[in-house]
Backbone and ligand atoms as CSV (ligand in chain L), in Angstrom:
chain,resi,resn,atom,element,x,y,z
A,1,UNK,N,N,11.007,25.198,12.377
A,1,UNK,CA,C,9.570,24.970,12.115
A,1,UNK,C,C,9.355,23.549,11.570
A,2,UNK,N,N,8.561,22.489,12.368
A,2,UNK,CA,C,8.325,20.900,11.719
A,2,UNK,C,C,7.645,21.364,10.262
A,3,UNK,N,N,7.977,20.292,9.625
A,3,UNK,CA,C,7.310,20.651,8.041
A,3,UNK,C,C,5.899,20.235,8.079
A,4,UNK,N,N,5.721,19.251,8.605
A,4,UNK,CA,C,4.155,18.448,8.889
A,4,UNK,C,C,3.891,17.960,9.835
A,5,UNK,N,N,2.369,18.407,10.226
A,5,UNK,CA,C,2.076,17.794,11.670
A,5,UNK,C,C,1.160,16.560,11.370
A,6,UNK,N,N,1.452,15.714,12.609
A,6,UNK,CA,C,0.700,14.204,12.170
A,6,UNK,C,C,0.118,14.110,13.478
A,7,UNK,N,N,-1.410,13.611,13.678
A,7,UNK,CA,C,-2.027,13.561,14.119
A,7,UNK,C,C,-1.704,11.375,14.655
A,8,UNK,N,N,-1.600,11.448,15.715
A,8,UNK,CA,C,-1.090,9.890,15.879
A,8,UNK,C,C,-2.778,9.533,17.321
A,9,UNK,N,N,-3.554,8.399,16.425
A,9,UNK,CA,C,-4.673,7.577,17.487
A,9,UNK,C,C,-4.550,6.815,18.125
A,10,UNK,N,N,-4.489,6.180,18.977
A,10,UNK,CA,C,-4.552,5.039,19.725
A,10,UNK,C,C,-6.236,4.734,20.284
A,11,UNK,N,N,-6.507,3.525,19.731
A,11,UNK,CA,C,-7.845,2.836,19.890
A,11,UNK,C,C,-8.285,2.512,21.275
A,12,UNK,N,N,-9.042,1.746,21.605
A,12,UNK,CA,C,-9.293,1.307,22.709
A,12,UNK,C,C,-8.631,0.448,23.329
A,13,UNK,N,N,-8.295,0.196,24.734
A,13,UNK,CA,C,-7.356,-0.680,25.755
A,13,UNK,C,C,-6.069,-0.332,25.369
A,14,UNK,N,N,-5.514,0.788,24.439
A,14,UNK,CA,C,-4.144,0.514,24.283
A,14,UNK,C,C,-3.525,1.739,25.252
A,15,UNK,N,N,-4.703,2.680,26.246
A,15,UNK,CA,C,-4.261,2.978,27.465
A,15,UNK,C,C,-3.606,1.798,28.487
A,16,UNK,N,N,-4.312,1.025,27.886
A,16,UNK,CA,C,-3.030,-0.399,29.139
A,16,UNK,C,C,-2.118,-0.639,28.861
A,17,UNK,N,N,-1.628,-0.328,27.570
A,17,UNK,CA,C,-0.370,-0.822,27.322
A,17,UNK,C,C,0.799,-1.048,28.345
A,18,UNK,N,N,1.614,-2.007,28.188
A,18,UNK,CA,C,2.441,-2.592,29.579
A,18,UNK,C,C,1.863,-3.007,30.441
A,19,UNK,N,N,0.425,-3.342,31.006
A,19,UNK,CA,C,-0.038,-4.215,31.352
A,19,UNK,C,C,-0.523,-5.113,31.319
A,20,UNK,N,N,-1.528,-4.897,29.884
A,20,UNK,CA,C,-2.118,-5.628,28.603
A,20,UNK,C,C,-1.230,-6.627,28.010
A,21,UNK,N,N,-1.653,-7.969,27.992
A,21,UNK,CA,C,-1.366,-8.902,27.950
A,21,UNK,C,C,0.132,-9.112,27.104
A,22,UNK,N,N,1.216,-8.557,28.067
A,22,UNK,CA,C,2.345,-8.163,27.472
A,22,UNK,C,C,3.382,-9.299,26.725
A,23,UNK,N,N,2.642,-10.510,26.856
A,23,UNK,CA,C,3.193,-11.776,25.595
A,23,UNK,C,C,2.617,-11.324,24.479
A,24,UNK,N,N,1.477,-10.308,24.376
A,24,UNK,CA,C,1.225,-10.277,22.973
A,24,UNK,C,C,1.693,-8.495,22.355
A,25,UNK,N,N,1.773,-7.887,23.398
A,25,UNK,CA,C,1.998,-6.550,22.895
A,25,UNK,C,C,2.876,-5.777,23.357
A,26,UNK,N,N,4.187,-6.476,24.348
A,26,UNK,CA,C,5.286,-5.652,24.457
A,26,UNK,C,C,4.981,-5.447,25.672
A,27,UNK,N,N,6.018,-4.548,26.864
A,27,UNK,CA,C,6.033,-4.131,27.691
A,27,UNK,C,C,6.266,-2.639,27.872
A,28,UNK,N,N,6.450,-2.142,26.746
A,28,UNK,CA,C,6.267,-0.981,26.464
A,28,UNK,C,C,4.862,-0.029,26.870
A,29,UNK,N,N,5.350,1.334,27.326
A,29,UNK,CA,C,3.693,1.468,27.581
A,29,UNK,C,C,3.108,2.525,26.662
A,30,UNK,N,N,1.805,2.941,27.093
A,30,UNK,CA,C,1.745,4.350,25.601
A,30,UNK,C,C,2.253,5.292,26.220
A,31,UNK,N,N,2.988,5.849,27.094
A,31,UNK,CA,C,2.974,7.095,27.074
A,31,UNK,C,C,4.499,7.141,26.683
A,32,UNK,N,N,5.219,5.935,26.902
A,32,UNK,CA,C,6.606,5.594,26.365
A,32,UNK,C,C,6.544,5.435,24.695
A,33,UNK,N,N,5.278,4.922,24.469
A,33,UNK,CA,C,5.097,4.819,22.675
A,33,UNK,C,C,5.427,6.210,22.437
A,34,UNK,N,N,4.450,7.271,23.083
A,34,UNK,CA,C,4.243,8.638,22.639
A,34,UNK,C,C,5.726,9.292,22.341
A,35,UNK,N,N,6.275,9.090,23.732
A,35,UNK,CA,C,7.584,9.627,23.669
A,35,UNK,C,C,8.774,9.293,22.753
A,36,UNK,N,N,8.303,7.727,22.547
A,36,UNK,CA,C,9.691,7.466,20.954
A,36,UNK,C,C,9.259,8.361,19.900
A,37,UNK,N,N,8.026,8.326,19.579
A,37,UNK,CA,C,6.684,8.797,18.599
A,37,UNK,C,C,7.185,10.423,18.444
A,38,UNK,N,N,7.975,10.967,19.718
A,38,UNK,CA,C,8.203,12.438,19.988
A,38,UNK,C,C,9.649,12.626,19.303
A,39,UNK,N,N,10.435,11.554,19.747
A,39,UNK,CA,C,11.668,11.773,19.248
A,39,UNK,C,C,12.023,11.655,17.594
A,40,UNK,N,N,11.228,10.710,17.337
A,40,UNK,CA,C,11.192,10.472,16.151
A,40,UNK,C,C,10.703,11.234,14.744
A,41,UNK,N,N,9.849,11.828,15.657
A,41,UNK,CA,C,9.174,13.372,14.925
A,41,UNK,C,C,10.165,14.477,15.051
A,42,UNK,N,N,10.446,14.718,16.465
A,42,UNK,CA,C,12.084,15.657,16.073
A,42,UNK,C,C,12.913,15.311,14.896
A,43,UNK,N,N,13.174,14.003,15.008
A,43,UNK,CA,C,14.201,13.292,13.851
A,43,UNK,C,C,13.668,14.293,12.525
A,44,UNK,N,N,12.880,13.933,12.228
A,44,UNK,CA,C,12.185,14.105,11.012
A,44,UNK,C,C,11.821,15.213,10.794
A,45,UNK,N,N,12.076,15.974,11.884
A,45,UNK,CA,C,11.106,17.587,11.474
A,45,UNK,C,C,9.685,17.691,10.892
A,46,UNK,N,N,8.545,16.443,12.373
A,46,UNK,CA,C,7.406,16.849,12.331
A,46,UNK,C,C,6.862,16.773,13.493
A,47,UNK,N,N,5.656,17.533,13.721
A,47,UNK,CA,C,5.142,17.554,14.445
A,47,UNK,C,C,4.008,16.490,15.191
A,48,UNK,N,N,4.272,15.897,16.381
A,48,UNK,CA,C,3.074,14.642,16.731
A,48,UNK,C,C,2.507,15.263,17.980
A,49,UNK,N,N,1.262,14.718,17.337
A,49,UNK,CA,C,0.027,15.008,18.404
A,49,UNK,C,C,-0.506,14.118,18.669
A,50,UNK,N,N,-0.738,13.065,19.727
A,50,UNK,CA,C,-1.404,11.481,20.144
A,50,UNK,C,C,-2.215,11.766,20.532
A,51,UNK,N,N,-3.343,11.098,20.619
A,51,UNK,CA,C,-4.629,11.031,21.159
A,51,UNK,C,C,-5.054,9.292,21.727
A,52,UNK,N,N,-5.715,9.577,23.069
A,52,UNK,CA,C,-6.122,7.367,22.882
A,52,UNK,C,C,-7.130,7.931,23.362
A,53,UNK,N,N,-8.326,6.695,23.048
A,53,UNK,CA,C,-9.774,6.902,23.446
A,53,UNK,C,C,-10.283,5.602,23.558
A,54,UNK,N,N,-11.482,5.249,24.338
A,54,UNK,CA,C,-11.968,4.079,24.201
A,54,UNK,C,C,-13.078,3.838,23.761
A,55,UNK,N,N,-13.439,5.593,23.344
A,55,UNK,CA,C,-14.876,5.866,22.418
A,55,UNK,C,C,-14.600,5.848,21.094
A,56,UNK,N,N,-15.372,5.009,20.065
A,56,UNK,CA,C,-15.649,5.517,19.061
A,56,UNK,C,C,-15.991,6.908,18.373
A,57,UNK,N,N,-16.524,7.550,18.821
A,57,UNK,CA,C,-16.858,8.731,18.502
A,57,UNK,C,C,-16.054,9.848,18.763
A,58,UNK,N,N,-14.962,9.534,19.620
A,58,UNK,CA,C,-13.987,10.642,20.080
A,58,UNK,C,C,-13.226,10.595,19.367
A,59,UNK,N,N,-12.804,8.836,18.624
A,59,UNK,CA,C,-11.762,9.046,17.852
A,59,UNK,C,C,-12.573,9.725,16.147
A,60,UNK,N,N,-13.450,9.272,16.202
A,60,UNK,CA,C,-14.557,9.929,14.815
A,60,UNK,C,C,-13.946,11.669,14.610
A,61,UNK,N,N,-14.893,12.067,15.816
A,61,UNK,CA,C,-14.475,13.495,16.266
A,61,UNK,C,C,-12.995,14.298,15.932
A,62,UNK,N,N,-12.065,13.160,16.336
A,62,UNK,CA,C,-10.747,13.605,16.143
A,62,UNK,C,C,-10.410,13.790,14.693
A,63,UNK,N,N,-10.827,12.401,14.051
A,63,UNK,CA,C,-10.131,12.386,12.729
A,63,UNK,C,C,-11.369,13.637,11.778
A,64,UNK,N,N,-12.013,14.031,12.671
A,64,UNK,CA,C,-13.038,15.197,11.239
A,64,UNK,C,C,-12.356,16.707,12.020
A,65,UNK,N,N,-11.711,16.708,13.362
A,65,UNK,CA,C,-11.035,17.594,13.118
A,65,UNK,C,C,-10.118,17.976,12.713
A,66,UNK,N,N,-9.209,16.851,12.308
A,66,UNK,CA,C,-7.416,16.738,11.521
A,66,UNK,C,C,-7.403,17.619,10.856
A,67,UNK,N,N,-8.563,17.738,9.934
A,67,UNK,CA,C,-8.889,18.446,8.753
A,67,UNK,C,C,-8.309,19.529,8.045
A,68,UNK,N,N,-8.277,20.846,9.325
A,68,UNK,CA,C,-7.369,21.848,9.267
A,68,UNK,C,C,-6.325,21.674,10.186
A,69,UNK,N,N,-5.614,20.659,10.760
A,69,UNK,CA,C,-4.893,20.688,11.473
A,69,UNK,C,C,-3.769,19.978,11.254
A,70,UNK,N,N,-3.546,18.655,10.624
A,70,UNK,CA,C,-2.690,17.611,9.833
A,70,UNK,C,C,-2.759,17.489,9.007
A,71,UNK,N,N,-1.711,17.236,8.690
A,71,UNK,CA,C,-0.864,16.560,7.447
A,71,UNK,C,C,-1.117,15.198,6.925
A,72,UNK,N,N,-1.110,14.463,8.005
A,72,UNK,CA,C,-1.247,12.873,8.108
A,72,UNK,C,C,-1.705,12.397,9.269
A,73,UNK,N,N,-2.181,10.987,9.344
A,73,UNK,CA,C,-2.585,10.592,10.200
A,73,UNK,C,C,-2.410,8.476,10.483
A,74,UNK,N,N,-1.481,8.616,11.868
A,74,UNK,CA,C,-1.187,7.020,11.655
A,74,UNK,C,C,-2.410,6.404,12.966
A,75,UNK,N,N,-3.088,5.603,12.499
A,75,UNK,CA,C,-4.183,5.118,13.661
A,75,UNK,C,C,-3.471,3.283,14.417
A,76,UNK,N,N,-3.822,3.288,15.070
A,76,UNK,CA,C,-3.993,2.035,15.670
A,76,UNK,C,C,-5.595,1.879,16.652
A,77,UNK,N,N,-6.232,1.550,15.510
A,77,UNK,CA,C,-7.870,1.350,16.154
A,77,UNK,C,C,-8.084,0.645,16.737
A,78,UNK,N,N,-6.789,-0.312,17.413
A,78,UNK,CA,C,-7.427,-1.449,18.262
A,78,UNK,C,C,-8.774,-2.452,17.682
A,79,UNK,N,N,-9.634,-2.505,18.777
A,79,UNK,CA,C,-10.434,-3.574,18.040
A,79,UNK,C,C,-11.346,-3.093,17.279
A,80,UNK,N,N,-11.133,-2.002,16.493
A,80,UNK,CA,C,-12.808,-0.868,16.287
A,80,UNK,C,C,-11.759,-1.195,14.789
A,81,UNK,N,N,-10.381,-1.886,14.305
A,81,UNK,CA,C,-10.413,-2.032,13.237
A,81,UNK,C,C,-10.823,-3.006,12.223
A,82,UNK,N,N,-11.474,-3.922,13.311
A,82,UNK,CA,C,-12.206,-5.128,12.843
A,82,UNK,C,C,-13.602,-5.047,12.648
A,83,UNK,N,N,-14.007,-3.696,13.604
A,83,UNK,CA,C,-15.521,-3.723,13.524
A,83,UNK,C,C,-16.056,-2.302,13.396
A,84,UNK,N,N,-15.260,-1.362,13.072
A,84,UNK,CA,C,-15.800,0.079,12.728
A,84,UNK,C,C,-15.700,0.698,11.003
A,85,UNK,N,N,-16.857,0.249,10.490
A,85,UNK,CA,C,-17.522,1.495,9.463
A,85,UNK,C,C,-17.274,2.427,9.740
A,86,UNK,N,N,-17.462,3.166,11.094
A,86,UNK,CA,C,-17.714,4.487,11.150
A,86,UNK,C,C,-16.228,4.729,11.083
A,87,UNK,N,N,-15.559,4.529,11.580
A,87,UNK,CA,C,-14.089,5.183,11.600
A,87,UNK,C,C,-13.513,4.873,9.980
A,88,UNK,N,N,-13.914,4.311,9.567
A,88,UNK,CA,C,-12.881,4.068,8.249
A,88,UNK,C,C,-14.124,4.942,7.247
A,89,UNK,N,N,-15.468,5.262,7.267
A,89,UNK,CA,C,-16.158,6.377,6.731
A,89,UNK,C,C,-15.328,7.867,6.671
A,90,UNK,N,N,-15.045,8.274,8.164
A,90,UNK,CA,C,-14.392,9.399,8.376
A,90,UNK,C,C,-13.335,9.660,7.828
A,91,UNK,N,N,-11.999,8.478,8.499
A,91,UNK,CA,C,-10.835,8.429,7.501
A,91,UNK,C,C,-10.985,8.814,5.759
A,92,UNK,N,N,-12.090,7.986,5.014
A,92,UNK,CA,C,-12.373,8.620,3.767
A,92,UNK,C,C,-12.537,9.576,3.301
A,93,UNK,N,N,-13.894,10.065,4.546
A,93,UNK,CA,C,-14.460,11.219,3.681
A,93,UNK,C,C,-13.054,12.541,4.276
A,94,UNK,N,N,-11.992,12.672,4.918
A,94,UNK,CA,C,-11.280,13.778,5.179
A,94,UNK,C,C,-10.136,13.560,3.920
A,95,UNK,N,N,-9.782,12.506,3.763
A,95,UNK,CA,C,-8.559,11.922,2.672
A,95,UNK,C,C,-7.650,12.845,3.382
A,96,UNK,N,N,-6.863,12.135,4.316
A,96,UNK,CA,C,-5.912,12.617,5.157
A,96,UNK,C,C,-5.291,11.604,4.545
A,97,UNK,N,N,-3.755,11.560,4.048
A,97,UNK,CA,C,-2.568,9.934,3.845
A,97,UNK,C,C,-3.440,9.867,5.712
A,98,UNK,N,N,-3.501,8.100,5.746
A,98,UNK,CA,C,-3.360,7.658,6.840
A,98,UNK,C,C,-2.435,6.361,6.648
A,99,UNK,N,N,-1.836,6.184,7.681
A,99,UNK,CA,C,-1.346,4.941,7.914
A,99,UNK,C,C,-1.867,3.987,9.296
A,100,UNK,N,N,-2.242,2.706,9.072
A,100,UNK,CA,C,-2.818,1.982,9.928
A,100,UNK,C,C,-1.602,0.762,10.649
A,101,UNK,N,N,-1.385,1.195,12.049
A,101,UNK,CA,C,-0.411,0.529,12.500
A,101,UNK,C,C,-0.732,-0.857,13.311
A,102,UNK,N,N,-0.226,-1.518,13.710
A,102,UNK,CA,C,-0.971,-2.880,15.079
A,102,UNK,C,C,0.561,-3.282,15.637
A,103,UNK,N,N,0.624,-3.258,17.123
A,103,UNK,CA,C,1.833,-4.007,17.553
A,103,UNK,C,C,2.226,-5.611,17.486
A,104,UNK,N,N,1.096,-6.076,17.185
A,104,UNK,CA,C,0.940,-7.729,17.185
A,104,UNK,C,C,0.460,-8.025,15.524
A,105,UNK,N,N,1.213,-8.739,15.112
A,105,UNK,CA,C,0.987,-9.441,13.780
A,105,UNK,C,C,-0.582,-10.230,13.588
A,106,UNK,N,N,-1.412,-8.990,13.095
A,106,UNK,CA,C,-3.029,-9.520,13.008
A,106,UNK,C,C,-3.137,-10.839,12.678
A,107,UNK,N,N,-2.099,-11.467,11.726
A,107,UNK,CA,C,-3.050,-12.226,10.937
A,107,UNK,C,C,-2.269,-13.479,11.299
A,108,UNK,N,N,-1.513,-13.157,12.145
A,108,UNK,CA,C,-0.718,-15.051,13.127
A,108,UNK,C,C,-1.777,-14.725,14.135
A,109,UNK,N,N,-2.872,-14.264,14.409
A,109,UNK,CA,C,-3.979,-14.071,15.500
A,109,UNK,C,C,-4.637,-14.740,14.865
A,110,UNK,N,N,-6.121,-14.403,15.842
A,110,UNK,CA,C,-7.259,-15.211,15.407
A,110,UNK,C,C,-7.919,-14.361,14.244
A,111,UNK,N,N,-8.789,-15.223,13.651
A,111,UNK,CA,C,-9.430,-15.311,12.293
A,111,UNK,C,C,-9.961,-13.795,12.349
A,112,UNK,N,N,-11.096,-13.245,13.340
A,112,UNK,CA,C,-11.615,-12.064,13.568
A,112,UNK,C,C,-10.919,-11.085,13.553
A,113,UNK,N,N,-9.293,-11.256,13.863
A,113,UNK,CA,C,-8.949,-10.097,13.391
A,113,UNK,C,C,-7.806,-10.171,11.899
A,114,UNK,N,N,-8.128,-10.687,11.345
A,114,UNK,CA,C,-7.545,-10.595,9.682
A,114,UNK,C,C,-8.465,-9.606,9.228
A,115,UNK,N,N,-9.657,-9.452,8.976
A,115,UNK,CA,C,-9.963,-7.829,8.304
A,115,UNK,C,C,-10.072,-6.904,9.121
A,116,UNK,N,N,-9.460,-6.065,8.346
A,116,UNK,CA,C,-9.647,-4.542,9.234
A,116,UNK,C,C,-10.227,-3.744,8.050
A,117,UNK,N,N,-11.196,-3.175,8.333
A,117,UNK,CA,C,-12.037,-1.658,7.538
A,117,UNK,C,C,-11.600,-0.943,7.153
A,118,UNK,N,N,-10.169,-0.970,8.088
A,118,UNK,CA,C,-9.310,0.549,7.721
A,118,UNK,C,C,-8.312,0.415,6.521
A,119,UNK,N,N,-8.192,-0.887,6.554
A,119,UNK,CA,C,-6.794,-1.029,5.357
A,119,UNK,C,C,-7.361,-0.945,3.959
A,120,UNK,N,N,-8.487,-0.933,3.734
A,120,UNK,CA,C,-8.449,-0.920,1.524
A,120,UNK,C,C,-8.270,0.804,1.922
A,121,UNK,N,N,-8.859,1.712,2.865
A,121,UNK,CA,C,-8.408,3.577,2.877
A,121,UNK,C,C,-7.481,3.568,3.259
A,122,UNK,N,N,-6.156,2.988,3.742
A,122,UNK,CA,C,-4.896,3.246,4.155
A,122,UNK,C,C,-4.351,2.998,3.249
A,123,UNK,N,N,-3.027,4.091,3.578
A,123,UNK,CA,C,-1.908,3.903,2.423
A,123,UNK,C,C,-1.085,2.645,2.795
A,124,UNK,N,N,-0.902,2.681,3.702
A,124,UNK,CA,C,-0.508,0.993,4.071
A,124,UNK,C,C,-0.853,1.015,5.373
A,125,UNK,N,N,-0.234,-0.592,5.581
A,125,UNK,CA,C,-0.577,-0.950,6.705
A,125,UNK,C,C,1.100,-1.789,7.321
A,126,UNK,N,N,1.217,-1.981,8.865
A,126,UNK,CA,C,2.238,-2.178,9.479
A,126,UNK,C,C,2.134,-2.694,10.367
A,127,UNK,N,N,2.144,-3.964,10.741
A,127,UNK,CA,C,1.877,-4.820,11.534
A,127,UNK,C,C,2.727,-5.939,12.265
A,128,UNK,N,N,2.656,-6.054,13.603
A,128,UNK,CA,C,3.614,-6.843,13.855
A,128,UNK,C,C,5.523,-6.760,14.499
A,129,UNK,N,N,5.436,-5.339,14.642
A,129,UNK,CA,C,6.506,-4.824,15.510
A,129,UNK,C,C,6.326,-4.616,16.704
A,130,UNK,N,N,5.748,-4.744,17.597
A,130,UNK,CA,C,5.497,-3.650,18.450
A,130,UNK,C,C,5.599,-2.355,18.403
A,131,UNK,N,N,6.044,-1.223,19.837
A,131,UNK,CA,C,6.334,-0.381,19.748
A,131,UNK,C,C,6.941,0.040,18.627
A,132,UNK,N,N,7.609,-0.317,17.573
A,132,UNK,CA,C,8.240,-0.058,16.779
A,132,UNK,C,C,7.487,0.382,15.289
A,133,UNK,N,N,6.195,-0.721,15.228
A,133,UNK,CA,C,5.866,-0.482,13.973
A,133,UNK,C,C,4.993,0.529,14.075
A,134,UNK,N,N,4.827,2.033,15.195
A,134,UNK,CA,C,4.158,2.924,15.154
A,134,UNK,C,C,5.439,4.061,14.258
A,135,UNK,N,N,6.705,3.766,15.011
A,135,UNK,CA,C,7.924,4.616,14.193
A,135,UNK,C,C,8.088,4.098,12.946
A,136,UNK,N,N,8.059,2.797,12.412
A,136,UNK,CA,C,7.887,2.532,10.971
A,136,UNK,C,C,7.045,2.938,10.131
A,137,UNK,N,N,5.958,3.570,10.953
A,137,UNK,CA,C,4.899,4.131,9.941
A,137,UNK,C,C,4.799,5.417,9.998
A,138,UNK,N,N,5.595,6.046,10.915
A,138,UNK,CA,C,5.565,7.706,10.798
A,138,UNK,C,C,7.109,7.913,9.421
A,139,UNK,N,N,7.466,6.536,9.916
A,139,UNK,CA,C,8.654,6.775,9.032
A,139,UNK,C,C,7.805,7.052,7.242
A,140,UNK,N,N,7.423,6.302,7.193
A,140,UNK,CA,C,6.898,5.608,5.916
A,140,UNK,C,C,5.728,6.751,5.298
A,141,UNK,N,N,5.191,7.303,6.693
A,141,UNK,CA,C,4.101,8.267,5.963
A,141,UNK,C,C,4.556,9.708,5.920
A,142,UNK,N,N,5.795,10.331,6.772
A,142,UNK,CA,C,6.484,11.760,6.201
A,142,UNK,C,C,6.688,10.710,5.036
A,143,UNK,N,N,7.665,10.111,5.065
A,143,UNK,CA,C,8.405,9.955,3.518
A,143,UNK,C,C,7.088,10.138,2.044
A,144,UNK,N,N,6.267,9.187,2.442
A,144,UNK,CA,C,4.676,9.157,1.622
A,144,UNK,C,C,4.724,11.024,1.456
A,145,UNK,N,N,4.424,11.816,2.396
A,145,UNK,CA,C,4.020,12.768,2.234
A,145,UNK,C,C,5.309,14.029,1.447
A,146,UNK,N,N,6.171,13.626,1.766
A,146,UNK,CA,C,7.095,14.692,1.092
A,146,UNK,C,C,7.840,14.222,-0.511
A,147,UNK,N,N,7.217,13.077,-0.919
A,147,UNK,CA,C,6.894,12.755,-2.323
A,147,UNK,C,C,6.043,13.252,-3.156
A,148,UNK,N,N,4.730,12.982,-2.005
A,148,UNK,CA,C,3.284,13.706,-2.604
A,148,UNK,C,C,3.711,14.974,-3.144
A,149,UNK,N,N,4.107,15.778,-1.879
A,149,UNK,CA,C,4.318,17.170,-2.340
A,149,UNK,C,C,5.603,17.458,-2.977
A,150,UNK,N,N,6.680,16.615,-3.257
A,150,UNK,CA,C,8.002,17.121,-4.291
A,150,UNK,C,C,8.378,17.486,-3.527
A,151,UNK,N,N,8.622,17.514,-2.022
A,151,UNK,CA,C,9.346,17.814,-0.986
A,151,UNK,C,C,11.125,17.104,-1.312
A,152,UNK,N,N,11.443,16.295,-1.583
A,152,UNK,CA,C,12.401,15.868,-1.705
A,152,UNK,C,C,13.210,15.275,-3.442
L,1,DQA,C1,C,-4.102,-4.294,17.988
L,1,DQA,C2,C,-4.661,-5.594,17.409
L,1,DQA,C3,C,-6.174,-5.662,17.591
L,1,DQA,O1,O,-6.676,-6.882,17.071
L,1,DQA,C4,C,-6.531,-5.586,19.066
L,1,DQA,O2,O,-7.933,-5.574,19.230
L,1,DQA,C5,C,-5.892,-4.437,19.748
L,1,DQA,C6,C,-4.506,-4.100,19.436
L,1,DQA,C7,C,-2.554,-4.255,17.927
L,1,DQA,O3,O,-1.989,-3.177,18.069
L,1,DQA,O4,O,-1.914,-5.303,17.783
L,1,DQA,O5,O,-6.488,-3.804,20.617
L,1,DQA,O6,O,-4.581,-3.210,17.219
């Protein structure tokens, strides 16, 4: 039985992944993200559930249903983390641990994307691995979560 299920987002355009401008974000694609994302949750004995959308409101939708359903939640909002209130409202008002991931190092980018909405409600943030820094943050948020609870 996984101990905790984590609810994992993917924002908008990061259905392209591996086609999407792969000097900046890997050649990796999402459904290959999903699948490290799968193994890695075996590792750990939790459960992942991915979702990508290119609506705001679907991902809204998602994170107010976590509610009874996760444990945690790691987002990569794409560009809705530079410019969505509404998603970092939701994230609040559920107080799910979230962790906020990006494959490209925001802030060697351009200026517009150094703030993100989501990071003062995230427990952290992870930026700048690629594919990788989505498993650094599932890493980081079981561990977060089985502290919380004296799990370990
Ligand atoms: C991104 C960074 C954002 O600035 C951009 O809009 C994305 C992807 C990343 O994973 O590096 O869509 O979140």
């Amino acid at each position: 039985m996984p101990q905790y299920s984590v609810l994992i987002l993917h924002g908008p355009n990061l259905n392209l992944l591996g086609l999407r401008e792969p000097e900046v974000y890997g050649s990796t694609t999402l459904e290959q993200v999903n699948t490290l994302l799968q193994e890695e949750g075996n590792r750990l004995q939790v459960k992942t559930s991915c979702l990508q959308s290119n609506h705001e409101g679907v991902l809204i939708d998602a994170i107010h249903q976590a509610r009874d359903k996760h444990q945690g939640i790691i987002i990569n909002a794409g560009a809705y983390t530079h410019t969505s209130v509404a998603l970092r409202d939701a994230i609040a008002a559920i107080q799910i641990p979230t962790v906020e991931v990006h494959l490209s190092n925001i802030y060697r980018r351009e200026e517009f994307r150094h703030h993100s909405y989501i990071a003062p409600i995230a427990i952290g943030q992870i930026s700048g691995f690629g594919a990788m820094s989505y498993i650094l943050g599932l890493q980081a948020l079981v561990n977060y979560l089985r502290k919380a609870n004296h799990d370990e």
